[in-house]
Biotite code that builds the C-alpha atoms (Angstrom):
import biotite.structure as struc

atoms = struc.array([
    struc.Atom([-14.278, 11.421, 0.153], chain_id="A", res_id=1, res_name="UNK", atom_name="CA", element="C"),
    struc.Atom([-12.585, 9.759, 2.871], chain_id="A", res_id=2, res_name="UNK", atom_name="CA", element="C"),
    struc.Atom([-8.958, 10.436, 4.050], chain_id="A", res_id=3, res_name="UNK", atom_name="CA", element="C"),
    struc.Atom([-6.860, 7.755, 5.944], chain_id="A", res_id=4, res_name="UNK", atom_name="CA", element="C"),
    struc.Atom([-3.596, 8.765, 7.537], chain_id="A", res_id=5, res_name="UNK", atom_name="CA", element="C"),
    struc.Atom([-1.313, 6.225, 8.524], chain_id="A", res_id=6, res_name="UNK", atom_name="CA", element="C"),
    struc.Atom([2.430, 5.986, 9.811], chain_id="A", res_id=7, res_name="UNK", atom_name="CA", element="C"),
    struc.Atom([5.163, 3.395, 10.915], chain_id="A", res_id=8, res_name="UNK", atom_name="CA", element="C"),
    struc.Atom([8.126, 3.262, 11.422], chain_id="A", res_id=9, res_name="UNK", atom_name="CA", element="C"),
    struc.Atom([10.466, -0.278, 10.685], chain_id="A", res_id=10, res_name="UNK", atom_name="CA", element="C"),
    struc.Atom([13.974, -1.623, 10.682], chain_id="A", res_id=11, res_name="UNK", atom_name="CA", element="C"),
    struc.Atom([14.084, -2.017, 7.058], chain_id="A", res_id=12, res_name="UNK", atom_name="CA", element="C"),
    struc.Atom([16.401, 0.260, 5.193], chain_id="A", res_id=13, res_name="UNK", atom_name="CA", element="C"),
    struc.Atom([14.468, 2.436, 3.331], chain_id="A", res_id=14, res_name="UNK", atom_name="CA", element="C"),
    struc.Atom([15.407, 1.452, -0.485], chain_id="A", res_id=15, res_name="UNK", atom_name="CA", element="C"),
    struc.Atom([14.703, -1.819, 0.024], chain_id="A", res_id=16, res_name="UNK", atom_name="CA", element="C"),
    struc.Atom([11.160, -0.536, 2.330], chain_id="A", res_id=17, res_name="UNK", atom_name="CA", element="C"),
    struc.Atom([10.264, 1.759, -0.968], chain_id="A", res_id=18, res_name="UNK", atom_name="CA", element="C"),
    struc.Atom([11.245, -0.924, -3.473], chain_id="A", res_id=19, res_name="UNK", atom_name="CA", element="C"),
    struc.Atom([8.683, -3.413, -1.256], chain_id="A", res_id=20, res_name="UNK", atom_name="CA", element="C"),
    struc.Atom([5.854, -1.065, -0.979], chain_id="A", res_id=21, res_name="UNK", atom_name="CA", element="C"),
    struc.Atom([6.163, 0.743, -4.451], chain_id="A", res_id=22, res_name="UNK", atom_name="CA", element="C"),
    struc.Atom([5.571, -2.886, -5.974], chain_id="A", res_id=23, res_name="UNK", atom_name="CA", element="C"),
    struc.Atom([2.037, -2.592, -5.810], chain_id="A", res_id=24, res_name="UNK", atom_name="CA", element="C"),
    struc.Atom([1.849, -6.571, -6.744], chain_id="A", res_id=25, res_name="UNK", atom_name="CA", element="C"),
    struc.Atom([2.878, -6.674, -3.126], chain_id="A", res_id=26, res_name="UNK", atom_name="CA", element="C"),
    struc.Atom([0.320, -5.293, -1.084], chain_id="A", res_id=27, res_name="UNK", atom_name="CA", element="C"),
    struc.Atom([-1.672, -8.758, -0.837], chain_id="A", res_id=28, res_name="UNK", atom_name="CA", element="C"),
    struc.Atom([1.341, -9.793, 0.943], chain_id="A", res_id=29, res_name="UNK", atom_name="CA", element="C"),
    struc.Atom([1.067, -6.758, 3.534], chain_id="A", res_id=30, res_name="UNK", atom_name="CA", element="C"),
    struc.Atom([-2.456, -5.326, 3.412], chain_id="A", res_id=31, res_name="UNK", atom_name="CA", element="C"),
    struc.Atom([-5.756, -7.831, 4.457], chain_id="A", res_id=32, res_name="UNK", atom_name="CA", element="C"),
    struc.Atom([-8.080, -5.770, 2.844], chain_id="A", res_id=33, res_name="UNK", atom_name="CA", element="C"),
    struc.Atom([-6.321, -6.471, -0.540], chain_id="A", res_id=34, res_name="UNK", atom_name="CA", element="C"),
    struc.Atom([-7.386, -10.654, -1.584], chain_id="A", res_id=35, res_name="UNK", atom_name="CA", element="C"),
    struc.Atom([-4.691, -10.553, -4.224], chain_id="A", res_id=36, res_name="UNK", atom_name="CA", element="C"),
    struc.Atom([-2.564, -8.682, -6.167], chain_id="A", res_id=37, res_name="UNK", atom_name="CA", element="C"),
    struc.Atom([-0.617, -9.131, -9.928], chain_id="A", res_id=38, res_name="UNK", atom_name="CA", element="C"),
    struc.Atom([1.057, -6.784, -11.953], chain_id="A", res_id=39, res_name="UNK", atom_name="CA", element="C"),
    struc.Atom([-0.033, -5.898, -15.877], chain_id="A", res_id=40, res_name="UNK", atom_name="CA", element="C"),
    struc.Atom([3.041, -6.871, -17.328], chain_id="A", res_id=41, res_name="UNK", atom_name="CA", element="C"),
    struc.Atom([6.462, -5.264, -15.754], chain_id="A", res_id=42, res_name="UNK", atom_name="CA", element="C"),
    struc.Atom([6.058, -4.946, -12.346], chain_id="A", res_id=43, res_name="UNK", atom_name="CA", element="C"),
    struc.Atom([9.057, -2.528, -11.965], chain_id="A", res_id=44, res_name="UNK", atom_name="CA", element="C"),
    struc.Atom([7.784, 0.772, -10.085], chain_id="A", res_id=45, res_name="UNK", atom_name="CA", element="C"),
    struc.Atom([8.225, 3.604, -12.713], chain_id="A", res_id=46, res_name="UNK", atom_name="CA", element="C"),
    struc.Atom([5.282, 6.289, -14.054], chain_id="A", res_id=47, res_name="UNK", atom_name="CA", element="C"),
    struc.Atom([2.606, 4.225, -15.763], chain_id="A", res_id=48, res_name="UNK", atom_name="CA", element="C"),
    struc.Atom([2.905, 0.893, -13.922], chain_id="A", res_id=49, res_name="UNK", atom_name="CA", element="C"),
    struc.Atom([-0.365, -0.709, -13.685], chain_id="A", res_id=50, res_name="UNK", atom_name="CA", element="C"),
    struc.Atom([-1.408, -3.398, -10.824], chain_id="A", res_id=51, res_name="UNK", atom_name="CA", element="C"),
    struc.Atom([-4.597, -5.463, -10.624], chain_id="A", res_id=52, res_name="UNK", atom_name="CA", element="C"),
    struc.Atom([-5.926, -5.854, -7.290], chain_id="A", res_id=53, res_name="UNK", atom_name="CA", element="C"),
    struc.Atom([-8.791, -7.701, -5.560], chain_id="A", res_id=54, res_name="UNK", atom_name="CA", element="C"),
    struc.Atom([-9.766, -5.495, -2.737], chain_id="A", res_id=55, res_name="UNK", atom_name="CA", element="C"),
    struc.Atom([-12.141, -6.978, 0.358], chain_id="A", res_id=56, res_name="UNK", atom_name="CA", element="C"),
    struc.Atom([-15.197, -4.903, 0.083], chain_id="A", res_id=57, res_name="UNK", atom_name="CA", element="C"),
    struc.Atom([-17.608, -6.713, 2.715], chain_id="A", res_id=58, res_name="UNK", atom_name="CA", element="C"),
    struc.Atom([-18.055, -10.261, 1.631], chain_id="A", res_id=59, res_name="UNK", atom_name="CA", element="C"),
    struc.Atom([-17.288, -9.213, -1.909], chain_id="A", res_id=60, res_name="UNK", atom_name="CA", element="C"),
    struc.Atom([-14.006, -9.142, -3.357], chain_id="A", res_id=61, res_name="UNK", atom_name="CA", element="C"),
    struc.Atom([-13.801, -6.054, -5.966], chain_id="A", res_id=62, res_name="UNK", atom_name="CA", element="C"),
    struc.Atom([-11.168, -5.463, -8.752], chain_id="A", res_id=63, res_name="UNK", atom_name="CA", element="C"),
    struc.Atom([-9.429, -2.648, -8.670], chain_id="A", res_id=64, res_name="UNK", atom_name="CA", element="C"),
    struc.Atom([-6.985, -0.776, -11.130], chain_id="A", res_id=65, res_name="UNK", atom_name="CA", element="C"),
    struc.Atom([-3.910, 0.888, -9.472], chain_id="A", res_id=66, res_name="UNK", atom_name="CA", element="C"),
    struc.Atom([-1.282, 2.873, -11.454], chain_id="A", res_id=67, res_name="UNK", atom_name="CA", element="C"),
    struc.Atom([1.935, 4.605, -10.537], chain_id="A", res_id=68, res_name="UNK", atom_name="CA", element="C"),
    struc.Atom([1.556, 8.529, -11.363], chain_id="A", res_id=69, res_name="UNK", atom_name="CA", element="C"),
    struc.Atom([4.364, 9.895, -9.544], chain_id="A", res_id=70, res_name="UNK", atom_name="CA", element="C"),
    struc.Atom([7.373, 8.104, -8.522], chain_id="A", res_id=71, res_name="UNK", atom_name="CA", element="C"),
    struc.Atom([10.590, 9.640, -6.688], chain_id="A", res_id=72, res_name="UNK", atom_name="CA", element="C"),
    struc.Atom([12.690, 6.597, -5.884], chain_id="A", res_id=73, res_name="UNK", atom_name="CA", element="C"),
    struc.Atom([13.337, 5.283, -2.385], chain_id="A", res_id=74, res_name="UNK", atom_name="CA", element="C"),
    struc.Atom([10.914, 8.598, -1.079], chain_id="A", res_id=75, res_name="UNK", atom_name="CA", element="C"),
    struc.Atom([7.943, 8.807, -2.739], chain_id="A", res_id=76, res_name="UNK", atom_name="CA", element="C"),
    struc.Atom([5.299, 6.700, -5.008], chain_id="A", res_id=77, res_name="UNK", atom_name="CA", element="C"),
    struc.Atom([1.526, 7.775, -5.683], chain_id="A", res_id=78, res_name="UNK", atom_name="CA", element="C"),
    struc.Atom([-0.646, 5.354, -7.166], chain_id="A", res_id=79, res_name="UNK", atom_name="CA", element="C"),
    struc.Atom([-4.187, 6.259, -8.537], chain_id="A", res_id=80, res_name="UNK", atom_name="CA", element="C"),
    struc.Atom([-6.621, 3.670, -8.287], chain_id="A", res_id=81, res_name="UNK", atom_name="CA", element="C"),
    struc.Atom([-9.757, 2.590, -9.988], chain_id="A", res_id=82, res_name="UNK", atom_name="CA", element="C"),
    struc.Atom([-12.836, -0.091, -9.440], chain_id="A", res_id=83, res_name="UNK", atom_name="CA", element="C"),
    struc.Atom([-16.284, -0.570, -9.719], chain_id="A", res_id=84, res_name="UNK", atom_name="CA", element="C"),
    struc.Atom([-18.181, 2.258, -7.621], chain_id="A", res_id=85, res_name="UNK", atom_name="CA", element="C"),
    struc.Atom([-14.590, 3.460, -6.347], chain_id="A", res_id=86, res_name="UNK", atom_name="CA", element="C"),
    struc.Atom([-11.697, 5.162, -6.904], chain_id="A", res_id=87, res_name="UNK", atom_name="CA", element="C"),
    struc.Atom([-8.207, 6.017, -4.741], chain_id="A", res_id=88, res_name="UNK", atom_name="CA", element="C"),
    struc.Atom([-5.320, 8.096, -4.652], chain_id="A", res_id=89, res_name="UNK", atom_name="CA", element="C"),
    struc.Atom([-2.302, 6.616, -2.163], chain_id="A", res_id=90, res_name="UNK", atom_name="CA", element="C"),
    struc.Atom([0.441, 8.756, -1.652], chain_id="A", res_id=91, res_name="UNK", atom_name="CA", element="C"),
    struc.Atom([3.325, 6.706, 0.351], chain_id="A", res_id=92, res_name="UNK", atom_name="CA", element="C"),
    struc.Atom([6.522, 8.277, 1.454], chain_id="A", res_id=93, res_name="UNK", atom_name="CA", element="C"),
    struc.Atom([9.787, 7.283, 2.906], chain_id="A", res_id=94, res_name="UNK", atom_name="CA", element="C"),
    struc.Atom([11.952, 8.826, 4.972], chain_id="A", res_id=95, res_name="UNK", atom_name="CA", element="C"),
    struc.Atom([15.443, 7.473, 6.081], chain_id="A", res_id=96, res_name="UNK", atom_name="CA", element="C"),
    struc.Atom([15.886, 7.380, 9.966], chain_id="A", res_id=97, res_name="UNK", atom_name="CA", element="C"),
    struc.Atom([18.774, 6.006, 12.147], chain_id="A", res_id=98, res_name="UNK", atom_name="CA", element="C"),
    struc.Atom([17.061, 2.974, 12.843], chain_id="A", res_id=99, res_name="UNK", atom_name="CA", element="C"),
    struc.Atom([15.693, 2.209, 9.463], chain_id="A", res_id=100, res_name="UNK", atom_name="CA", element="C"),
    struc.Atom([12.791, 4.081, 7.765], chain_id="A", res_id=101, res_name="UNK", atom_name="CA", element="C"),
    struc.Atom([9.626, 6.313, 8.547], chain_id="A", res_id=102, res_name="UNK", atom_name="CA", element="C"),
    struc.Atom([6.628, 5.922, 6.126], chain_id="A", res_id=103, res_name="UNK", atom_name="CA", element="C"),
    struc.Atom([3.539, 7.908, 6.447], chain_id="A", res_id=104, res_name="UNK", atom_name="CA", element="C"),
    struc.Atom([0.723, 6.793, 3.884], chain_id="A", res_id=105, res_name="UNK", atom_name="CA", element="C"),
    struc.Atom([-2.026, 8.971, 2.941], chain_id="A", res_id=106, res_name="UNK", atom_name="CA", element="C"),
    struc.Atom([-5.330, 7.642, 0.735], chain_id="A", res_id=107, res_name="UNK", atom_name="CA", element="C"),
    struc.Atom([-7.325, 9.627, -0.482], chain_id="A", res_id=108, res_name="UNK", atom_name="CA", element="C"),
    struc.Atom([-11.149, 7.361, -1.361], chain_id="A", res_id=109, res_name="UNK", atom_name="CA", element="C"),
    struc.Atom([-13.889, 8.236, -3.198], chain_id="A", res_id=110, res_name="UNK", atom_name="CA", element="C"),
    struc.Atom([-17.387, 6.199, -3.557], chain_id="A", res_id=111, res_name="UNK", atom_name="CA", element="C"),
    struc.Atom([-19.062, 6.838, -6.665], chain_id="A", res_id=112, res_name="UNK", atom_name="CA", element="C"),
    struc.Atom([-22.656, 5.788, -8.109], chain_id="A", res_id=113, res_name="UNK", atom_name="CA", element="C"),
    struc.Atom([-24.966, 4.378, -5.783], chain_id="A", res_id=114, res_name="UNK", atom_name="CA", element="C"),
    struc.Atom([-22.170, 3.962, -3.065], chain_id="A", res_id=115, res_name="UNK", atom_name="CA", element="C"),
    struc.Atom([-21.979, 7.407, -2.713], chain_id="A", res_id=116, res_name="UNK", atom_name="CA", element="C"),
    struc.Atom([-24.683, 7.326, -1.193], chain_id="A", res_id=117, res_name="UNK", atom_name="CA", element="C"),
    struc.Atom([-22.592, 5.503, 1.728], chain_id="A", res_id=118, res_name="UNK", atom_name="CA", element="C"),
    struc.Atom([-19.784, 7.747, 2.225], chain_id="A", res_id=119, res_name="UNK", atom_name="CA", element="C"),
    struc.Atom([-20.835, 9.486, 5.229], chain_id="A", res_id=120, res_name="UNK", atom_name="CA", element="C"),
    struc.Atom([-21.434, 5.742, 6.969], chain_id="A", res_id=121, res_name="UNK", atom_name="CA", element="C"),
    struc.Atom([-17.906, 4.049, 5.528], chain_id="A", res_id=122, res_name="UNK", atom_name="CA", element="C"),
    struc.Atom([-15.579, 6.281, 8.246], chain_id="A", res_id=123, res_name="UNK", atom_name="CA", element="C"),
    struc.Atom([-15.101, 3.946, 10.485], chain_id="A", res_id=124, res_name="UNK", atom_name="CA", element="C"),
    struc.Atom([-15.191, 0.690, 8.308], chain_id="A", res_id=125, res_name="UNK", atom_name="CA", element="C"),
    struc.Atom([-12.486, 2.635, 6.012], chain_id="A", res_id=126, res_name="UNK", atom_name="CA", element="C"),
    struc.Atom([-10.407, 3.610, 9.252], chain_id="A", res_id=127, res_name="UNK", atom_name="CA", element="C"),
    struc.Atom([-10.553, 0.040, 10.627], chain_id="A", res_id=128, res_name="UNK", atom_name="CA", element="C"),
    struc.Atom([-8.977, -0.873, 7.150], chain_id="A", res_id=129, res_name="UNK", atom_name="CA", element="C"),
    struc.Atom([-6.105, 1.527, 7.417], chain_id="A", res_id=130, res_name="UNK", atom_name="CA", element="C"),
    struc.Atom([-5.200, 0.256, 10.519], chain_id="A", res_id=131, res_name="UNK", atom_name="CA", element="C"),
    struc.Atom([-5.136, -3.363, 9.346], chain_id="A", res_id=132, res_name="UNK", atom_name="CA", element="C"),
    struc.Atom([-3.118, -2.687, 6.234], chain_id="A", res_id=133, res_name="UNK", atom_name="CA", element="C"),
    struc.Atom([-0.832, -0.071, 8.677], chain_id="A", res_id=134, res_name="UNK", atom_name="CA", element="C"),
    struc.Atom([-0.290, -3.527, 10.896], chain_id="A", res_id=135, res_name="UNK", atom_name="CA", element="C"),
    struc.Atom([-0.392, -5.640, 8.051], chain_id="A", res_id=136, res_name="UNK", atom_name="CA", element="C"),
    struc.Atom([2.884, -3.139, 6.418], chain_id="A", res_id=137, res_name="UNK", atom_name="CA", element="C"),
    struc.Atom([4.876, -3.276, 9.613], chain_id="A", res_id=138, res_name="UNK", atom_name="CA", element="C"),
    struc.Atom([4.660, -6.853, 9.765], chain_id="A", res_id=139, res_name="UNK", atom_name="CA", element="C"),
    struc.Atom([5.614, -8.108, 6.645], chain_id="A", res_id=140, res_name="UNK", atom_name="CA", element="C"),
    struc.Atom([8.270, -4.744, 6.297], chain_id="A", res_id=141, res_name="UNK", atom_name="CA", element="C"),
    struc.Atom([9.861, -6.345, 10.147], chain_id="A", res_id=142, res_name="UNK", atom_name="CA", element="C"),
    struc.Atom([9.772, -9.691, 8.526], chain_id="A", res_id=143, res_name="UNK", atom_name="CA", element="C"),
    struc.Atom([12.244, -8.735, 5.276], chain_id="A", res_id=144, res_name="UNK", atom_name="CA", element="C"),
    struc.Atom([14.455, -6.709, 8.221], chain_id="A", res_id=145, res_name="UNK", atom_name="CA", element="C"),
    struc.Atom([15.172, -10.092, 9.784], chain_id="A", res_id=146, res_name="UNK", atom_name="CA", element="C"),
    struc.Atom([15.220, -12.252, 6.698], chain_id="A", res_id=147, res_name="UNK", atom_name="CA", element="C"),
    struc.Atom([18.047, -9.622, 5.555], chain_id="A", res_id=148, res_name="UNK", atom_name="CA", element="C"),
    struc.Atom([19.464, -9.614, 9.100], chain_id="A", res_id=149, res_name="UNK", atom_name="CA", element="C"),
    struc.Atom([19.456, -13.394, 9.132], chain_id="A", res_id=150, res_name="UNK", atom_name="CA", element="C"),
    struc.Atom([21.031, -13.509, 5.552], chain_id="A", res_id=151, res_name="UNK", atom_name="CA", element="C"),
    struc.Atom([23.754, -10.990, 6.419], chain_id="A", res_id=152, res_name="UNK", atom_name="CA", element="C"),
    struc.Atom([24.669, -12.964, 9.555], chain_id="A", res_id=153, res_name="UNK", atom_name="CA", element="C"),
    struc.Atom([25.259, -16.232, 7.652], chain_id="A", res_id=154, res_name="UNK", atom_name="CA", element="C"),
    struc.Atom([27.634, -14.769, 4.999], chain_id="A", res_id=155, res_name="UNK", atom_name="CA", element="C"),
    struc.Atom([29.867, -13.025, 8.207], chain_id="A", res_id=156, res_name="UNK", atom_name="CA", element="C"),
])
C-alpha cells in the first residue's frame, strides 16, 4: 500500500472549501491525475454518494468508483474508491483558520492483481501525483476565494 500525505492551506472559508472538495464530481476540476469526473445520480455529499472518475494511470485513463463512507460536514469526508487493479481510501479534513481553512488529505492506495506486483516501484510516481493534485486543490480552492471576493465586492 502506498500512503500520500498532503496539506494546504487557502483563503476559502471552509464550508464552502468542504462543500468544493466533498463533491467528488469536482476533482477533475482540481486534481490532473483525475481526466474527468461525474456523479451517479445526486451529487450532494452525504454517506453512499457514488462518483465515476477517469483517473490518469500512465497513458491510460482508468475508471474508477469513489463513494462517500463517512461524512462530518464542513470537517471531514472519506471516500473509498474502486478500479480495475486498484483501490483507495481518501480521508480529507477541514479545519477553520483565521485566514480561511487548513486541509490535510490522506490516501491510502492499494495495487491489486498483477499491479501488485508494482507497488514497491509506484512511490515516487504516486508522490509526484499527490503533489500535483495538492497544487492542482490550492489553485482552483484560491480561484473560488477571489471569484467570491470579486462577487462580494460588486454587491458593496
Amino acid at each position: 500500500m502506498v500512503r500520500l500525505h498532503e496539506t494546504l492551506e487557502t483563503v476559502l472559508p471552509a464550508d464552502d472549501a468542504f462543500e468544493f472538495v466533498a463533491d467528488f464530481s469536482n476533482s477533475a476540476r482540481w486534481d490532473p491525475g483525475t481526466a474527468w469526473s461525474k456523479p451517479v445520480g445526486d451529487p450532494a455529499p452525504r454517506v453512499g454518494t457514488e462518483y465515476r472518475l477517469g483517473v490518469r494511470m500512465g497513458s491510460r485513463v482508468s475508471e474508477m468508483t469513489y463513494r462517500i463512507v463517512t461524512i462530518e460536514p464542513g470537517q471531514r469526508v472519506v471516500l473509498e474508491g474502486r478500479g480495475s487493479n486498484v483501490s483507495a481510501v481518501d480521508d480529507i479534513r477541514f479545519r477553520r483558520t483565521e485566514n480561511g481553512t487548513h486541509i490535510d488529505y490522506t490516501a491510502d492506495i492499494e495495487l491489486t492483481g498483477l499491479l501488485r506486483l508494482a507497488s514497491p516501484f509506484a512511490g515516487r510516481a504516486f508522490a509526484s501525483i499527490g503533489r500535483n493534485a495538492r497544487e492542482g486543490m490550492q489553485n482552483a480552492l484560491d480561484a473560488l476565494a477571489a471569484d467570491l471576493s470579486a462577487r462580494g465586492s460588486k454587491d458593496a
